[in-house]
N, C-alpha and C positions, 0 to 999 in steps of 0.2 A: 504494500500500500504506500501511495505516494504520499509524504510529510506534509501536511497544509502548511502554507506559506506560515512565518514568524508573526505575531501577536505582541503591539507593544502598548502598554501602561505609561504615561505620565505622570509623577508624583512629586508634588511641590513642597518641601518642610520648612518649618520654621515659620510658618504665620500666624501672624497675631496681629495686632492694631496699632502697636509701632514699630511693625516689621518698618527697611525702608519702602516706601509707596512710588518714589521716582521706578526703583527696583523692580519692586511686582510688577511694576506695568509694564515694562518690558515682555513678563510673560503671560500678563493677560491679554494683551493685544494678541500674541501667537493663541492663544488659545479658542478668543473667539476666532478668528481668523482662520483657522484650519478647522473650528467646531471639535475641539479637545472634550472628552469628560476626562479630568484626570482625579488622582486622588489630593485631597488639601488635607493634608498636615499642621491639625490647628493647634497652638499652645494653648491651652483653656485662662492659665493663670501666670503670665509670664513674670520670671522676676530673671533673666539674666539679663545682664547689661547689656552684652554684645547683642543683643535682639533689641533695644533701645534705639533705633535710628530714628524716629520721625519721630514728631509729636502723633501724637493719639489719634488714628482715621476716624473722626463720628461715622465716617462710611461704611469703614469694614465689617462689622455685621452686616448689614444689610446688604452689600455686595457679596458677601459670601456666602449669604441666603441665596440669593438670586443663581451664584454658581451649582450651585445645589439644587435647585428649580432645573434647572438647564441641563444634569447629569452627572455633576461633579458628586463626587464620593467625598465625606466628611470624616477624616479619622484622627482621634484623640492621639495627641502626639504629647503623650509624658502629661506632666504636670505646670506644674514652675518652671522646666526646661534647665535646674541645676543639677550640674554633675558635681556630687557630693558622695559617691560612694565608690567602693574599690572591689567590687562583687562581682562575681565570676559572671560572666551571660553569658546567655544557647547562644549567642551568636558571638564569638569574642574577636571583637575590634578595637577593643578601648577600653582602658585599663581603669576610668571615672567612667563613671554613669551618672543616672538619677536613680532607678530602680532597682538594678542586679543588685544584690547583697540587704536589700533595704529588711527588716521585717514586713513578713506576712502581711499582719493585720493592717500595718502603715500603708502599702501599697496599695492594698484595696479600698483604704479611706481617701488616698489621693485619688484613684480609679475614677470613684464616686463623686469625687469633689466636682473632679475635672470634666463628667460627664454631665452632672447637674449644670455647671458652668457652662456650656456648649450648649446644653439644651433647652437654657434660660433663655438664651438667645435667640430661639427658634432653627435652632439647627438637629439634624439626627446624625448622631456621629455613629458609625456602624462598624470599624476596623480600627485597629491600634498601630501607631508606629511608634517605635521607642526613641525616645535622643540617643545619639550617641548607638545603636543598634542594642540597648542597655538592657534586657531583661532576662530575668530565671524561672522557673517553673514556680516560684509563688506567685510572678505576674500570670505566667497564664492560668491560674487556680481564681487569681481575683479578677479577672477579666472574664472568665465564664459565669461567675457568680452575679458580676455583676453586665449579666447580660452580650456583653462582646463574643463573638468566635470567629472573626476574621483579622489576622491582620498580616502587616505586608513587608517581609521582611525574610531569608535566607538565598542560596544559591544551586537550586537546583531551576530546569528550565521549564517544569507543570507545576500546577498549583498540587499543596499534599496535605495531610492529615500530620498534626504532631501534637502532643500535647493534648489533645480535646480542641483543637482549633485548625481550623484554615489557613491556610500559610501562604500567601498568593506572593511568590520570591521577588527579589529585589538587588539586582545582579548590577545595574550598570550606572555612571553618572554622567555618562555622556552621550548622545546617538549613537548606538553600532548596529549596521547592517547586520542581522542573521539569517539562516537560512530556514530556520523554524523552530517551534517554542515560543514562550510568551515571557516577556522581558521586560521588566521596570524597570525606567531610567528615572533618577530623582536626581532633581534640584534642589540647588538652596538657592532662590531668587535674590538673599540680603546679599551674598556675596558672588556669584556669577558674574566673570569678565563680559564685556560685548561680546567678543570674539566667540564665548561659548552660545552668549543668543543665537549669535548669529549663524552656528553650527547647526544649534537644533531646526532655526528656521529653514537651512539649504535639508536637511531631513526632513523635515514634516512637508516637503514641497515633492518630495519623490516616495513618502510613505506612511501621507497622512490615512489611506483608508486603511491602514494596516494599527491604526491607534484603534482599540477596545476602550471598555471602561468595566468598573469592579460587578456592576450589575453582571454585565454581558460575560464575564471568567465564572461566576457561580452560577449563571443558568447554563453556558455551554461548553464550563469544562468541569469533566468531571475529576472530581479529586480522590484519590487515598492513597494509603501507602506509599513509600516511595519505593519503585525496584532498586534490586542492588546496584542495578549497574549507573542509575539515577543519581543514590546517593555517595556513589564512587565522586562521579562528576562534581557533586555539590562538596565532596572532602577537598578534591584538588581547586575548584576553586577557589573556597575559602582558605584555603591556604597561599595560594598568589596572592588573595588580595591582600592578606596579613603582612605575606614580602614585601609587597609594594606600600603598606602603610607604615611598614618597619624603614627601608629606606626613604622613606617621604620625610619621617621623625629624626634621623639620622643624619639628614642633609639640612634640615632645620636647624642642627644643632650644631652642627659644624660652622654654620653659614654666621648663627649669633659668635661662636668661638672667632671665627675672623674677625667680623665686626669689632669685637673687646679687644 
């Protein structure tokens, strides 16, 4: 049987109401513009500086309502959005989190907070994405409790079953041509060179009908188990990416050593 063509997700993190707004627009212009649903990545209750760029949008609720009207997928993205913890995650890229290592009972009062928060607003947040790829099996114990079972985040190329949740992967941060499977490429709009808009927009001109949204992965791809040879794939990936975020770290630190 012939592979149906590759499947690609757009996932935006980091927003909130003083994300920067010159920034977002960048990619909600692409968005309407190609008719994107992608996933939005919202901080329910920000308190990190670095997400401090603009004063306050009176708009952004309301605009993110509207996204959400229109197809966009609304997923709770942490809490506070502080990495305050040193706790192992299912997914390990980052030695700070917010969640991995937190207690139990704490995580699912933030879960709850953050969900109440989002839902004050008139929004349905329906998937989770962690900061930082930050969480451990007591996030996924208090995210089914409290109602969540989808969210978007590991490196295999079908959506799978782990945990008691849906795991719809989360492999790429940049456009890449593949030849099939279903592939989220996420952004972070506060920080996004031009150069990278304008990557994504030369891609979405040659394969915007090949953009899905989260609806459309849980009614027409069916999930479970991952076969072995699935999660072979998903080991050796996540281990390049680990190399490449180990020398990312490496060449940072060398670069401050010159500097001083």
């Amino acid at each position: 049987m012939i592979p149906k063509p590759a499947q690609y997700l757009l996932r935006c993190d980091d927003l909130c109401p003083t994300a920067s707004r010159p920034r977002w627009q960048r990619f909600l212009s692409l968005i309407e513009e190609f008719k994107i649903q992608p996933i939005l990545a919202v901080v329910p209750d920000n308190r990190d500086p670095d997400l401090r760029l603009s004063p306050p949008d009176p708009e952004f609720w309301e605009r993110t309502r509207e996204m959400e009207s229109a197809g966009a997928t609304i997923a709770l993205h942490g809490y506070r959005h502080l990495a305050q913890s040193r706790g192992s995650s299912l997914v390990p890229l980052h030695g700070m989190t917010e969640f991995a290592g937190v207690a139990g009972e704490t995580q699912r009062l933030w879960i709850h907070a953050g969900l109440a928060i989002l839902r004050g607003h008139g929004l349905n947040p329906r998937i989770w994405v962690a900061p930082r790829h930050g969480f451990d099996l007591h996030t996924l114990r208090a995210l089914r409790e409290e109602g969540i079972d989808v969210l978007s985040d590991g490196f295999a190329r079908v959506p799978f079953h782990r945990g008691g949740l849906t795991w719809i992967p989360q492999q790429l941060w940049e456009p890449v041509e593949k030849p099939h499977g279903l592939w989220t490429i996420c952004v972070h709009p506060n920080t996004a060179k031009d150069s990278s808009v304008d990557r994504l927009r030369e891609f979405l001109r040659d394969h915007a009908a090949q953009f899905t949204s989260v609806e459309r992965v849980l009614t027409e791809m069916r999930a479970t188990r991952l076969s072995p040879a699935e999660r072979v794939y998903e080991a050796l990936t996540l281990g390049r990416v680990q190399a490449r975020a180990m020398r990312k770290r490496l060449l940072g630190r060398l670069r401050k050593t010159r500097a001083a």
